[in-house]
C-alpha positions in Angstrom: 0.0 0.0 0.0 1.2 3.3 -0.8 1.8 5.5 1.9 0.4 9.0 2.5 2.8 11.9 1.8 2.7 14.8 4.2 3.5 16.9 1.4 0.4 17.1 0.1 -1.6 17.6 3.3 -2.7 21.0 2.8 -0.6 22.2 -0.1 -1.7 23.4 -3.9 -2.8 20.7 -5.9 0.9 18.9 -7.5 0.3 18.4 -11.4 4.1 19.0 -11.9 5.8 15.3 -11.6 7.8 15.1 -15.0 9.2 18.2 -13.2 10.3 16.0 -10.2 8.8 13.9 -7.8 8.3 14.0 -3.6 10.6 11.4 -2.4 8.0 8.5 -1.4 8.6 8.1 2.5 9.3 3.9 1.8 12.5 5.1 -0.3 13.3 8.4 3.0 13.0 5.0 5.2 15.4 3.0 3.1 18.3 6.0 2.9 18.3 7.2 6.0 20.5 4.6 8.0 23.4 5.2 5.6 23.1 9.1 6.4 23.8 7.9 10.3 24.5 4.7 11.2 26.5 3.3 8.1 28.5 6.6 7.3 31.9 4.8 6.2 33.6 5.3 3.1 32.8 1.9 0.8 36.1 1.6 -0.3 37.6 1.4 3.0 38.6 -2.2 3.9 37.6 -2.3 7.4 33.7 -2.9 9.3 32.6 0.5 8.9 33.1 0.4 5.0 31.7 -3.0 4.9 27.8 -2.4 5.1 27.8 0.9 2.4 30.1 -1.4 -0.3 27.2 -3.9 0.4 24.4 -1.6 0.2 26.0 0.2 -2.9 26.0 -3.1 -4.9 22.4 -3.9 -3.7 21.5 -1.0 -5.1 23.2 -1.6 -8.0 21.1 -4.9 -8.6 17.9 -2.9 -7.9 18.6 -0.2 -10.6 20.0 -2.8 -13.5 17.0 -5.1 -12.7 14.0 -2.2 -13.2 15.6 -2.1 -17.0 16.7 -5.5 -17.7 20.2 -4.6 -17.1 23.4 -6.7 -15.1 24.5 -5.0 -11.7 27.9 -4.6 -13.0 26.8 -3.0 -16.4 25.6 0.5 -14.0 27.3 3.1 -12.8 25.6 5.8 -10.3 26.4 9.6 -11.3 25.4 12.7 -9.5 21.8 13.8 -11.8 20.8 12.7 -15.5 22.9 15.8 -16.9 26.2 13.9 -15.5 24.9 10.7 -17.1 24.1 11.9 -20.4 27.4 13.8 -20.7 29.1 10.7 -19.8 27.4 8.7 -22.5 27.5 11.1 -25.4 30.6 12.7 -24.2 32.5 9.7 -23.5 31.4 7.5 -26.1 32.7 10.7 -28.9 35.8 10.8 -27.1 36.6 7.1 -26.7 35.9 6.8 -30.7 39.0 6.4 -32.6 37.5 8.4 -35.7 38.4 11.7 -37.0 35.7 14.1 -36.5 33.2 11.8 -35.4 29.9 12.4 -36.4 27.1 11.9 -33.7 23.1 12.0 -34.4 20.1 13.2 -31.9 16.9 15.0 -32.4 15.6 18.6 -32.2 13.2 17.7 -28.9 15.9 16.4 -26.7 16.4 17.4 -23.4 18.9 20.7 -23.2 21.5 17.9 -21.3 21.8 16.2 -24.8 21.3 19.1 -26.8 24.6 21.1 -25.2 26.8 18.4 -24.5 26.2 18.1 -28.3 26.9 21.6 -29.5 30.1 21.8 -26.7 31.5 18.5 -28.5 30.8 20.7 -32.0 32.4 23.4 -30.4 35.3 22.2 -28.2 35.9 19.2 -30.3 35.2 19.4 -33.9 32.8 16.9 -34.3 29.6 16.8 -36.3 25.9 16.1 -35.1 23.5 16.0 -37.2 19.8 17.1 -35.3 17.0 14.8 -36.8 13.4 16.5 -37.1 10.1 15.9 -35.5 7.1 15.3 -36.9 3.6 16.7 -35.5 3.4 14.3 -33.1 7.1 14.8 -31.7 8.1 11.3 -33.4 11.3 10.6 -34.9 11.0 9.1 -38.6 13.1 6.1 -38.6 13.8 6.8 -42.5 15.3 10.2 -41.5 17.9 8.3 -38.8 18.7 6.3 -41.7 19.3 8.9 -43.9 21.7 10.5 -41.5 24.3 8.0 -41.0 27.7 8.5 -42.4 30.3 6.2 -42.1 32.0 8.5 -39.4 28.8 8.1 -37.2 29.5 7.0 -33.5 26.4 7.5 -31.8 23.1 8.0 -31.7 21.1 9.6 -28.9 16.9 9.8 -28.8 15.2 9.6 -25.6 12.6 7.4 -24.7 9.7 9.9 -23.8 9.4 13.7 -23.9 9.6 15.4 -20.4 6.7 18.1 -22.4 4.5 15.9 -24.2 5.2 12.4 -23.1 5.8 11.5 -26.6 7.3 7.8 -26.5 10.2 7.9 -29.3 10.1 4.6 -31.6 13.6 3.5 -29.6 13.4 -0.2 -30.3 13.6 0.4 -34.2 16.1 3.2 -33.8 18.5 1.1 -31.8 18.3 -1.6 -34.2 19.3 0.5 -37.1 21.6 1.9 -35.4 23.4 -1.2 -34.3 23.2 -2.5 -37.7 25.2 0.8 -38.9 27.5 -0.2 -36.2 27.1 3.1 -33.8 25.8 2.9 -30.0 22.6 3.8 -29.3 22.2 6.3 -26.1 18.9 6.6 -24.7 17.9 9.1 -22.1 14.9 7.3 -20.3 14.9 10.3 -17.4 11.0 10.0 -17.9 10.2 6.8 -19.0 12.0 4.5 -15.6 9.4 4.0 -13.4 6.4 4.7 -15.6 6.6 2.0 -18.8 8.4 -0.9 -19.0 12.0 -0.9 -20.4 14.2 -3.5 -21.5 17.8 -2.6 -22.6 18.2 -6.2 -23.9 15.2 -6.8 -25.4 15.5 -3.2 -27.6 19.3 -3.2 -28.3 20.4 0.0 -26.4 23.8 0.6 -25.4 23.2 3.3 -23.0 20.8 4.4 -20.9 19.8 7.2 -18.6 17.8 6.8 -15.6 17.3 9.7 -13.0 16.7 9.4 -9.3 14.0 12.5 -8.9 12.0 11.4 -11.7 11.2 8.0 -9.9 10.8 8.9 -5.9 14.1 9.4 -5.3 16.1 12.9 -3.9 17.8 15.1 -6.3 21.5 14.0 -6.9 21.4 10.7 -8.0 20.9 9.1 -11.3 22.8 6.3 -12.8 23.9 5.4 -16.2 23.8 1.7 -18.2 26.6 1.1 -19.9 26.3 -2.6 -22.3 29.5 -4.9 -21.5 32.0 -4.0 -23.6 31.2 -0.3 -24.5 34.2 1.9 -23.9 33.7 5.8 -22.7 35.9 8.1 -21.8 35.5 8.9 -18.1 33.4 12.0 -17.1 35.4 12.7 -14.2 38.9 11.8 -13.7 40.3 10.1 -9.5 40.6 7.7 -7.7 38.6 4.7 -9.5 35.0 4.3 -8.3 32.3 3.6 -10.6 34.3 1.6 -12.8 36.7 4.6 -13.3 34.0 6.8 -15.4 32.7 8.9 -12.1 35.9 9.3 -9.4 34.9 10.5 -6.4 33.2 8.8 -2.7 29.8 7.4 -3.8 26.8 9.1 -1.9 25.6 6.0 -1.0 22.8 7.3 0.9 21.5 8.7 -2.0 22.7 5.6 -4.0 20.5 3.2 -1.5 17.5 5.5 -2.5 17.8 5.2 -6.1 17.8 1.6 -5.7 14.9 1.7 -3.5 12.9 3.7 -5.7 13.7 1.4 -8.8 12.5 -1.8 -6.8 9.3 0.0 -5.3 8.9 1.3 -9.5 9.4 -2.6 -10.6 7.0 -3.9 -7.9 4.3 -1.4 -8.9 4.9 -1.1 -12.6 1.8 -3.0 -13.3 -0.9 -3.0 -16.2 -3.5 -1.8 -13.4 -1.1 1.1 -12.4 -0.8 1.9 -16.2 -4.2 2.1 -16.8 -5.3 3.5 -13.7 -2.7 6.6 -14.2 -3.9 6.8 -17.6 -7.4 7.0 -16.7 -6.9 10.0 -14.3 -5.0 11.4 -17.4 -7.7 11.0 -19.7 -10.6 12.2 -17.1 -9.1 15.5 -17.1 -8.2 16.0 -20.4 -11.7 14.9 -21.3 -13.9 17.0 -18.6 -11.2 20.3 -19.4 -12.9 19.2 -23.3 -16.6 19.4 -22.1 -16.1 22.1 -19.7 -14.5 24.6 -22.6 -15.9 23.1 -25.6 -14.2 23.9 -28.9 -11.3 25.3 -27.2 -8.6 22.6 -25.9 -5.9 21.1 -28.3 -4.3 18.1 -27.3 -0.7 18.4 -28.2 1.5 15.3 -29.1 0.4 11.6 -29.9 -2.8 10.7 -28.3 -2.1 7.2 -27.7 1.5 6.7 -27.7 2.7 8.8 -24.9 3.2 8.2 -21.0 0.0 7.6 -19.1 0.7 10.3 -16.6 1.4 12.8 -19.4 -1.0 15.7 -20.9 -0.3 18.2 -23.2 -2.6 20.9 -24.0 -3.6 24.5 -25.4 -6.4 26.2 -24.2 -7.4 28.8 -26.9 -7.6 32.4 -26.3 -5.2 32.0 -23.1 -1.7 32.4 -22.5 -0.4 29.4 -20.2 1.8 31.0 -17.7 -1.0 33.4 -17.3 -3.9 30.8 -16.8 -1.4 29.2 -14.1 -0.5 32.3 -12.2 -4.0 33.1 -11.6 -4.7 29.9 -10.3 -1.9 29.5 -7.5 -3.6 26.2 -6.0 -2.4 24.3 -9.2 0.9 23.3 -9.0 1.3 22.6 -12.7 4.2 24.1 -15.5 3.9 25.6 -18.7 6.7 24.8 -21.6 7.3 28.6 -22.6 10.6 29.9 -21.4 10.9 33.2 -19.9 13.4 35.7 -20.4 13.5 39.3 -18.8 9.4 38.9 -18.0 9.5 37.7 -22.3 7.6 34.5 -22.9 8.7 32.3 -25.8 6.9 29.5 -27.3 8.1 25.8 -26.0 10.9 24.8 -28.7 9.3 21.2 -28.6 5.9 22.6 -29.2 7.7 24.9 -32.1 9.8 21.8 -33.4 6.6 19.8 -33.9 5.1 22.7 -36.3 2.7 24.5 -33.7 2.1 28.3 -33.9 3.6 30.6 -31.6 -0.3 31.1 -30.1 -0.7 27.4 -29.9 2.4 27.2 -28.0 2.1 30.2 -25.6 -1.4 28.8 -24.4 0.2 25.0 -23.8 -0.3 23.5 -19.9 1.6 20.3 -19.1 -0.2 18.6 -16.5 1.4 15.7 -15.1 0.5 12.9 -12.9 1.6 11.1 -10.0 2.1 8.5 -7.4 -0.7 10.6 -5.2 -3.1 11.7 -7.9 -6.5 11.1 -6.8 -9.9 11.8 -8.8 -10.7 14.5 -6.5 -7.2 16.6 -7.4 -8.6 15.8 -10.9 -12.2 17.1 -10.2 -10.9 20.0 -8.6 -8.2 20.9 -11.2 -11.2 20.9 -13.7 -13.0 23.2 -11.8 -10.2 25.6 -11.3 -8.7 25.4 -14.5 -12.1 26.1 -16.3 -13.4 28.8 -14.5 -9.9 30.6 -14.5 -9.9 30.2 -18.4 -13.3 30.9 -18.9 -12.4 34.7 -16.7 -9.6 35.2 -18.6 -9.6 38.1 -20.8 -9.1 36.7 -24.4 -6.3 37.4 -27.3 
């Protein structure tokens, strides 16, 4: 049974989780004897070292098993930015091509997209940024298309942290194996919420993130297949297999695994479609209660059940959310000296600059009920019916 979170007790309704999750108290119970009691150093060879080496590599297991993976094929990292620079970043530098020549697409998370343009910038090598289609898809046609025979890598996320758009990964991966690149997936918001299989869909490396699953902040941990070489992302004394010096946080390591097995436990069909249910209620009575004027934006069936996407005509997102201050929800417009600019996803998949400006993200979690979905509804509809229009 899930417990309740005193988070949430009398707080604004929390339709923000792709933004990060409240650490579930089963995964605060797990950590918090290795913040006190089992403080040593796991490399240190005596009793006090002993218990965090072992909880380390039980944690290990935990994480490799929630996406098919071998304990020894993981290595933890300090957030999913570390994990994807050590991936794309080490996997460029560890290539023994001249000006190697990496792929990704335009809707990538900005930790793909820079460590991209740096490796352009600081070392001379070539990406080539695929397109998106309405939905937000990749067209497999266009990856193969792209390949060159100086192409290293490839890196397309599982599911859009905006849309929840779920990228066609397994085919990618495959033609990208057969080209003889690795395939880098960052799966930040897909762990914990669909099934993933590194095995079973031919991925070389994959990102998993601690605060998107239940965990704290600071952890995330990256897959790397047996026998993958990368250039380490940070350069000491040998842990993590070399690629991440520095004294694990096992703490926050412990939690990460916690939050994987408690994800792996409850990763079921009735948790998909229960999630998705309360999805679907609200983007169906926001529908009925402003008829004519919501736009669902991204695919409708292939996306992450806790995931909605949507533009309410004739209002500007951030707007709509500031005058409703018990919604905890996000917008994907960026802001820039009190200037709003249209989501780059939304703009990448071919929507207008109004479309875009009047987008909400609402997404679900863990401690969604149907009356924070009733109640959004309500809020949301009479806010945007009051709005002043334009």
């Amino acid at each position: 049974m899930i417990p309740a979170h005193p988070a949430f007790a009398d707080g604004p309704l929390y339709l923000d989780y792709n933004a990060t999750t409240p650490v579930d108290p089963r995964v605060a119970e797990a950590m918090e004897p290795y913040l006190a009691r089992w403080f040593g150093n796991p490399s240190s060879g005596h009793a006090y070292g002993a218990e965090p080496k072992q909880a380390l590599e039980r944690a290990r297991r935990q994480v490799a098993a929630l996406i098919g993976a071998r304990a020894d094929e993981i290595v933890f990292t300090g957030s999913g930015s570390e994990a994807d620079n050590l991936a794309i970043r080490g996997a460029v530098l560890a290539a023994e091509t001249d000006r190697p020549h990496v792929i990704t697409q335009v809707t990538e998370h900005p930790a793909v997209l820079e460590t991209c343009r740096a490796l352009e910038r600081l070392h001379g090598a070539d990406v080539t940024y695929l397109p998106v289609d309405h939905h937000g898809l990749v067209d497999p046609q266009d990856l193969t298309s792209a390949f060159t025979p100086r192409t290293v890598l490839v890196s397309v996320m599982a599911a859009n942290n905006e849309t929840g758009a779920l990228q066609p990964v397994s085919e990618l991966a495959r033609l990208t194996r057969a080209h003889g690149a690795l395939f880098h997936c960052d799966a930040a918001q897909a762990a914990g919420k669909i099934p993933l299989d590194v095995i079973a869909s031919g991925i070389d490396l994959m990102t998993v993130v601690g605060h998107k699953m239940y965990a704290p902040k600071g952890i995330a941990a990256l897959y790397i297949r047996t026998g993958v070489t990368l250039e380490p992302l940070v350069y000491g004394g040998g842990q993590e297999r070399g690629l991440h010096a520095g004294t694990e946080n096992v703490a926050l390591a412990v939690a990460l695994g916690a939050a994987a097995q408690l994800a792996a436990a409850e990763l079921t069909d009735a948790t998909h479609h229960g999630i998705a249910a309360l999805r679907d209620r609200l983007h169906d009575r926001l529908a009925d209660g402003l008829p004519g004027r919501v736009r669902l934006n991204g695919p409708y069936d292939n996306r992450l059940p806790n995931t909605l996407n949507i533009s309410i005509d004739d209002v500007r997102g951030h707007e709509l959310l500031a005058s409703v201050p018990e919604i905890a929800a996000s917008t994907g417009s960026a802001c820039h000296s009190g200037n709003h600019q249209p989501s780059p996803v939304l703009s990448a998949m071919g929507l207008d600059p109004a479309r875009s400006l009047s987008a909400l993200r609402l997404s679900l979690g863990r401690w969604t009920t149907t009356a924070d979905i009733n109640r959004t509804v309500e809020l949301l509809t009479t806010a945007a019916e009051a709005a002043p229009t334009g």
